[in-house]
TORKOL-4160 file (C-alpha; in steps of 0.2 Angstrom, whole numbers, padded with zeros to 4 digits, m for minus):
114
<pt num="1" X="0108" Y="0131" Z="0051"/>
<pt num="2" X="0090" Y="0128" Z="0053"/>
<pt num="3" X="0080" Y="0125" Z="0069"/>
<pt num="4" X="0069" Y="0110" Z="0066"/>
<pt num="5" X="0056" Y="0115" Z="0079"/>
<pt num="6" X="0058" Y="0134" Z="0078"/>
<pt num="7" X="0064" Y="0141" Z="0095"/>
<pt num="8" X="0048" Y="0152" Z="0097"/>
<pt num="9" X="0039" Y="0135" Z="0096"/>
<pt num="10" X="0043" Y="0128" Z="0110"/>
<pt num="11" X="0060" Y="0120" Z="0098"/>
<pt num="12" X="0079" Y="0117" Z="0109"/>
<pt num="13" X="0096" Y="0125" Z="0103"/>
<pt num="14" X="0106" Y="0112" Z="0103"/>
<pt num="15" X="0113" Y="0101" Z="0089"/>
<pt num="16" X="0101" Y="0090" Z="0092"/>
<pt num="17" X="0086" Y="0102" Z="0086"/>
<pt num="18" X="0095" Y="0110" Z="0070"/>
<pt num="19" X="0100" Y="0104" Z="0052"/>
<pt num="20" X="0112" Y="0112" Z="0038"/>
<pt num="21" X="0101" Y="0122" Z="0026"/>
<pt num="22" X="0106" Y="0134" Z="0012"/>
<pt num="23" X="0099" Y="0152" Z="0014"/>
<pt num="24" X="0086" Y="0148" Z="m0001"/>
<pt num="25" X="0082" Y="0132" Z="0008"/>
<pt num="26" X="0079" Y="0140" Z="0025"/>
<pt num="27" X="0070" Y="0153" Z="0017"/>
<pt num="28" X="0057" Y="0142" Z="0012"/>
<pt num="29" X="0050" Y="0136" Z="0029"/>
<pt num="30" X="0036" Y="0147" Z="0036"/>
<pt num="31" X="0020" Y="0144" Z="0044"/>
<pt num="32" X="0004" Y="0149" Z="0029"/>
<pt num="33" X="0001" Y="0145" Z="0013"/>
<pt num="34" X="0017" Y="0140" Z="0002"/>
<pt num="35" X="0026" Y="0136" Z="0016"/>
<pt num="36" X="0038" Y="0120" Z="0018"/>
<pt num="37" X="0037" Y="0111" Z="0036"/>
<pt num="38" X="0051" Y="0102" Z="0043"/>
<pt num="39" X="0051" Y="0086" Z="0058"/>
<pt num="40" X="0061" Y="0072" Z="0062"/>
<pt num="41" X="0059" Y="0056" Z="0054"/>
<pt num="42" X="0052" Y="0044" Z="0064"/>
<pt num="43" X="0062" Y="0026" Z="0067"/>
<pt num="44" X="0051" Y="0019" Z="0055"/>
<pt num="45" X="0057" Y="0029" Z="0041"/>
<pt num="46" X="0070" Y="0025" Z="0026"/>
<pt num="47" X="0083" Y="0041" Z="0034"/>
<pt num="48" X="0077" Y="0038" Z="0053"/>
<pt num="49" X="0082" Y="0052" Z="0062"/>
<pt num="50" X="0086" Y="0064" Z="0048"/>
<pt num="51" X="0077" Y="0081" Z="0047"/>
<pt num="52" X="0064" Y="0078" Z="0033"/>
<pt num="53" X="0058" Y="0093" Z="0025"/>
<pt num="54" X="0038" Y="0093" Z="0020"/>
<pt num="55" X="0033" Y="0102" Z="0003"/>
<pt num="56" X="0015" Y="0112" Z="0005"/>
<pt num="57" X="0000" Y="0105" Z="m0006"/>
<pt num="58" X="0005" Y="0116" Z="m0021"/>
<pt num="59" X="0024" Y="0106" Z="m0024"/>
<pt num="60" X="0016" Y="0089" Z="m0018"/>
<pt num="61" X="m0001" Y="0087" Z="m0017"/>
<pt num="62" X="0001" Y="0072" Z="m0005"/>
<pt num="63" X="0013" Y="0083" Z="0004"/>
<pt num="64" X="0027" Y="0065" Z="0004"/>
<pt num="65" X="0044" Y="0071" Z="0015"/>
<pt num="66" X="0061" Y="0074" Z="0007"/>
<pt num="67" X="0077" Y="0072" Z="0013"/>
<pt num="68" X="0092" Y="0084" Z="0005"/>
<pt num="69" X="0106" Y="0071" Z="0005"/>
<pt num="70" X="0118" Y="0085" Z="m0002"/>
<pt num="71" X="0119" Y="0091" Z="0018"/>
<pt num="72" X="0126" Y="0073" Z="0023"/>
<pt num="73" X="0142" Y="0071" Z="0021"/>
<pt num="74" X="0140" Y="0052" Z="0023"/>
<pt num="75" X="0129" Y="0050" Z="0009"/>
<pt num="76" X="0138" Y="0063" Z="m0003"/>
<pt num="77" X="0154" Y="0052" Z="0000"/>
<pt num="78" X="0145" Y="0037" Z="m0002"/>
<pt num="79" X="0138" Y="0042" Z="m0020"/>
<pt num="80" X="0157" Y="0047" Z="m0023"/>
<pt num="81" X="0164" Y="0031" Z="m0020"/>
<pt num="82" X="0150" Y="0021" Z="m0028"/>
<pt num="83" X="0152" Y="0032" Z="m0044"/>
<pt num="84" X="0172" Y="0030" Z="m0045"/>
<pt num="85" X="0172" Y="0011" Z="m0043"/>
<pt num="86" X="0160" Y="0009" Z="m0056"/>
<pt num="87" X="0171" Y="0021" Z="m0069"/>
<pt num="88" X="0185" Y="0011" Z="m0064"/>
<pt num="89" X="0178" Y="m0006" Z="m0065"/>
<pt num="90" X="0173" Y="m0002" Z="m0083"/>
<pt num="91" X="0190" Y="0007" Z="m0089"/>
<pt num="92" X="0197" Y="m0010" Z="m0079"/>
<pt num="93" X="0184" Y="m0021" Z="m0091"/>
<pt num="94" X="0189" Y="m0011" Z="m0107"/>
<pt num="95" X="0208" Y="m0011" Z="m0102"/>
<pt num="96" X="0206" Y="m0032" Z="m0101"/>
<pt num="97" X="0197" Y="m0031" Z="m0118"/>
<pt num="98" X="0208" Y="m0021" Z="m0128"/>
<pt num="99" X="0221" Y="m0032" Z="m0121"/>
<pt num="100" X="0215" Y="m0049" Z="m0125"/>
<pt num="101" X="0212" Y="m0042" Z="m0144"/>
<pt num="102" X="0229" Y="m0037" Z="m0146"/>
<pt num="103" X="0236" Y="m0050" Z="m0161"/>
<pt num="104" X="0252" Y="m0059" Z="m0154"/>
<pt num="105" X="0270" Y="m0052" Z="m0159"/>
<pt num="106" X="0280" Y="m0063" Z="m0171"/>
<pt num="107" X="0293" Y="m0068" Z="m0160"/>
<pt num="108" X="0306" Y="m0058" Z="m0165"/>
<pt num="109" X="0312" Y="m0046" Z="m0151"/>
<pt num="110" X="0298" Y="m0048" Z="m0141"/>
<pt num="111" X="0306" Y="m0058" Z="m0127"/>
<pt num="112" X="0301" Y="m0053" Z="m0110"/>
<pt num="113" X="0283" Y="m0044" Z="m0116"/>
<pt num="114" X="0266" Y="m0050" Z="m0114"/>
């Protein structure tokens, strides 16, 4: 868990204030130089709500806010399901295709077969 406003900052400890973050994640937000920052976005923002995590100058020069997806369940299933409908709706298409290219049967014993 990560603290969003650190506790010594002023920052709540409640669910409200903290986020998921690996330990190499977590590790990487400190006050000084090289140091990530973290806030809330703002309602304005693509992920309102969701803790966005601020690169220092030398990552991102324009220093842009991130959002790690992989700690959100929602979107982790989303991408899941997105991914398996597309894989199926093209074994679906080839399934059709093979099908429609398959030459007729001569008749002979083929009663009750497509």
């Amino acid at each position: 868990m990560h603290h969003i406003t650190e506790w010594r900052d002023g920052g709540r400890t409640d669910i409200g204030n903290e986020d998921l973050a690996c330990d190499a994640c977590h590790a990487l937000v400190h006050d000084g130089p090289g140091g990530w920052e973290t806030r809330v976005a703002p309602a304005i923002s693509e992920h309102p709500g969701r803790t966005e995590w601020i690169p220092p100058p030398h990552i991102d020069p324009e220093q842009r806010p991130r959002v790690n997806h992989r700690h959100h369940l929602g979107d982790l299933l989303s991408a899941a399901l997105a991914h398996y409908r597309a894989r199926r709706e093209t074994e679906l298409r080839e399934h059709r295709q093979r099908w429609m290219r398959e030459p007729a049967g001569d008749g002979a014993g083929d009663e009750g077969s497509p």
